[in-house]
N, C-alpha and C positions, 0 to 999 in steps of 0.2 A: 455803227448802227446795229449789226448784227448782236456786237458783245452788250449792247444793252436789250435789246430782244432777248438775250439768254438771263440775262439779270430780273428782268420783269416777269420772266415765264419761271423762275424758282420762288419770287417773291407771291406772284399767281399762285402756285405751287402749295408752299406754308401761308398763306393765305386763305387758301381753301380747306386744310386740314385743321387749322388754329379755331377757325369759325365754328368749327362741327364741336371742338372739345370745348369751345368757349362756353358751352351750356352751363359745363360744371362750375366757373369761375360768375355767370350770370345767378345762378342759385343761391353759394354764397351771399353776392352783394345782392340780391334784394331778399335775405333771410332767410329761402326755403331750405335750407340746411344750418344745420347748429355746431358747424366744421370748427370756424373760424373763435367759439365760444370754448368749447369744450378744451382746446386743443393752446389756447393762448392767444392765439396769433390775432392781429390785426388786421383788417382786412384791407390796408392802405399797404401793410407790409406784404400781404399774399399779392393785391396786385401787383406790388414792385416787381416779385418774383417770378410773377406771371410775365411783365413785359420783357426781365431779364431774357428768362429764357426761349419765349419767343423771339427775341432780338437773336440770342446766340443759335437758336437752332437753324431763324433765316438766314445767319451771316454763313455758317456751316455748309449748308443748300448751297450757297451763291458759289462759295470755294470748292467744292465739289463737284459742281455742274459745270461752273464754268472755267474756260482757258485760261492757265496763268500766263501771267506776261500780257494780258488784254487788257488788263486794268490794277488799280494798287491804292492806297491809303482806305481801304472798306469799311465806312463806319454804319452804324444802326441807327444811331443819334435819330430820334424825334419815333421812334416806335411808340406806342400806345397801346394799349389793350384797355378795353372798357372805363375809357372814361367820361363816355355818356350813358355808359351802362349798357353799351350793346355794337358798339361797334371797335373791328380792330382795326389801324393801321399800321403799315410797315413801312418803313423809310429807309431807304437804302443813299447813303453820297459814297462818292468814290469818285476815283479821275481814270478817266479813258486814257488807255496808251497808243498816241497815234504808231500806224506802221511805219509810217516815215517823217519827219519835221516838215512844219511847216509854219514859214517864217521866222525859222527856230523854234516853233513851237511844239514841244515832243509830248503832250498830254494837255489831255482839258478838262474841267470840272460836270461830270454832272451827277442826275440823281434819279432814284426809281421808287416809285409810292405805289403802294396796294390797299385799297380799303375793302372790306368786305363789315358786312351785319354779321352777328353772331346768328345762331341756327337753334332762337329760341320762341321762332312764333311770332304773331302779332296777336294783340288784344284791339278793340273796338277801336274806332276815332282814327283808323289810319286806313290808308288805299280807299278811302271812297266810303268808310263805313262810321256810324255816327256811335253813339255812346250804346245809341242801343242795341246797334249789334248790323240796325239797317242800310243799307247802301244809300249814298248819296247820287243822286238818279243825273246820268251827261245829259250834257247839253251842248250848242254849235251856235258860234257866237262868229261873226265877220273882223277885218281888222277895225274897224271902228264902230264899233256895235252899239244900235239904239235900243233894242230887243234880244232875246236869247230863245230858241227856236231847238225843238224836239225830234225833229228831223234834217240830217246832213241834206238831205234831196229838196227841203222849201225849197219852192220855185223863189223867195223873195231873198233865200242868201244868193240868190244867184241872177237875180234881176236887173243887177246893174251891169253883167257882162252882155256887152251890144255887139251884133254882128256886124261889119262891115264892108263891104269886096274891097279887096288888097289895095284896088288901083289908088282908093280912096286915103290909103294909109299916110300920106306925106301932107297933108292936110289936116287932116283931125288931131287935136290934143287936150289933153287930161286935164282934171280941175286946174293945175297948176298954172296950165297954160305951156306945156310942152307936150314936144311932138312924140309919138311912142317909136320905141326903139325893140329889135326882135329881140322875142321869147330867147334866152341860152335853150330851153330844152326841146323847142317845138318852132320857135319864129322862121329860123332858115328852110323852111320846107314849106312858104308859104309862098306863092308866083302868079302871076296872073292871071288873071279871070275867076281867085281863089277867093273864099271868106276866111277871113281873119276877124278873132274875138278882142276887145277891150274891153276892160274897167275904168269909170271915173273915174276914179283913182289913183290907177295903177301906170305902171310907165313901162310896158311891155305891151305888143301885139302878140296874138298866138293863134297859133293856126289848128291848134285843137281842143275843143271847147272844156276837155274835160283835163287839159294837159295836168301835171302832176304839182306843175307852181300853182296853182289857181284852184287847187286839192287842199295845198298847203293855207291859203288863205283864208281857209277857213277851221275853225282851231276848235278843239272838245274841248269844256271844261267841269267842274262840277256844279252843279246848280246853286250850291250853298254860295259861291263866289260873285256871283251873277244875279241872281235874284232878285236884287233890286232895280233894274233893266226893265225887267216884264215879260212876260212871255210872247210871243209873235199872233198876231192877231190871225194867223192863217193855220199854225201848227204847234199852238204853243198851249191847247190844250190837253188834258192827258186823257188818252183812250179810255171811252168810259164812262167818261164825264158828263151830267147833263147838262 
């Protein structure tokens, strides 16, 4: 474990420095440089050369950094450099050298992948932003969402969580028709004479209303995906609005 911890932290390593140079190899292939014309070269042949050498500089790092005798057959086999036009990856296999056998077994196969974006920007249409430049506006949507709501706080994403004292809990159950079972992160600290929260839905008791699974059930997304849902008839207006 450790000798692949040191493998993945050198492929981190040229992973992080390849990205930053990758600009120059991004410009090429989408033309803003006239390198590739003037010069002869192909630019299927420059990437070649591009992933060569990032392959050999990663394998270099690996043999460098790390202990010999931890590991042995290191190949690059499946490195990439831009070929969706903006992103790298590194591929490292090799076989681990156990310190002792085990069932006879003195080595075992594995592998260490590093992806990183090149470090050339985004344009429109990506992280939340439309062609034209403007943000595509969150929204909070339930696990099974009839409506799509403008504030995490509606009281109506959170309407179906019912309080009920503890005593009560061995009796009550879920649409399913099963009895709930305690919260992992909050149930065991729920005791007698105590409120405990459910969901229709849900097959967990919780003994705190705002516990962090019942956080999680409610999920952002962006409005363009959602849209046709409808807005929440309590919050689904946008401020402003007549």
């Amino acid at each position: 474990m450790n000798t692949q911890r040191q493998i993945q932290a050198a492929l981190e390593t040229v992973g992080e420095e390849f990205s930053q140079y990758g600009y120059i190899g991004w410009r090429l292939d989408e033309g803003k440089d006239d390198l590739s014309d003037s010069s002869g070269w192909d630019q299927e042949i420059l990437k070649a050369m591009a992933e060569t050498a990032c392959a050999s500089y990663a394998e270099a790092k690996i043999r460098r950094t790390v202990p010999e005798g931890t590991f042995r057959a290191l190949s690059m086999d499946g490195t990439q450099v831009l070929k969706d036009s903006e992103t790298l990856r590194l591929r490292a296999v090799y076989r681990l050298t156990l310190p002792f056998p085990v069932l006879r077994i003195r080595e075992i196969p594995a592998s260490s992948i590093c992806v990183r974006r090149l470090w050339i920007g985004r344009e429109g249409g990506r992280s939340g932003a439309d062609e034209d430049g403007s943000e595509d506006e969150t929204v909070y949507i339930s696990k099974n969402p009839t409506c799509y709501h403008r504030l995490r706080e509606c009281r109506y994403l959170y309407n179906n969580i019912r309080p009920i004292p503890f005593e009560h809990i061995e009796t009550e159950t879920n649409s399913d028709g099963k009895r709930y079972q305690p919260c992992a992160v909050c149930g065991a600290k729920a005791g007698k004479g105590e409120t405990v929260y459910v969901m229709q839905g849900g097959e967990r008791y919780h003994s705190d209303r705002y516990c962090s699974t019942i956080v999680a059930y409610i999920r952002a997304v962006p409005l363009s995906e959602v849209e046709a849902l409808g807005a929440c008839s309590y919050c689904g207006e946008k401020e402003g609005a007549d």
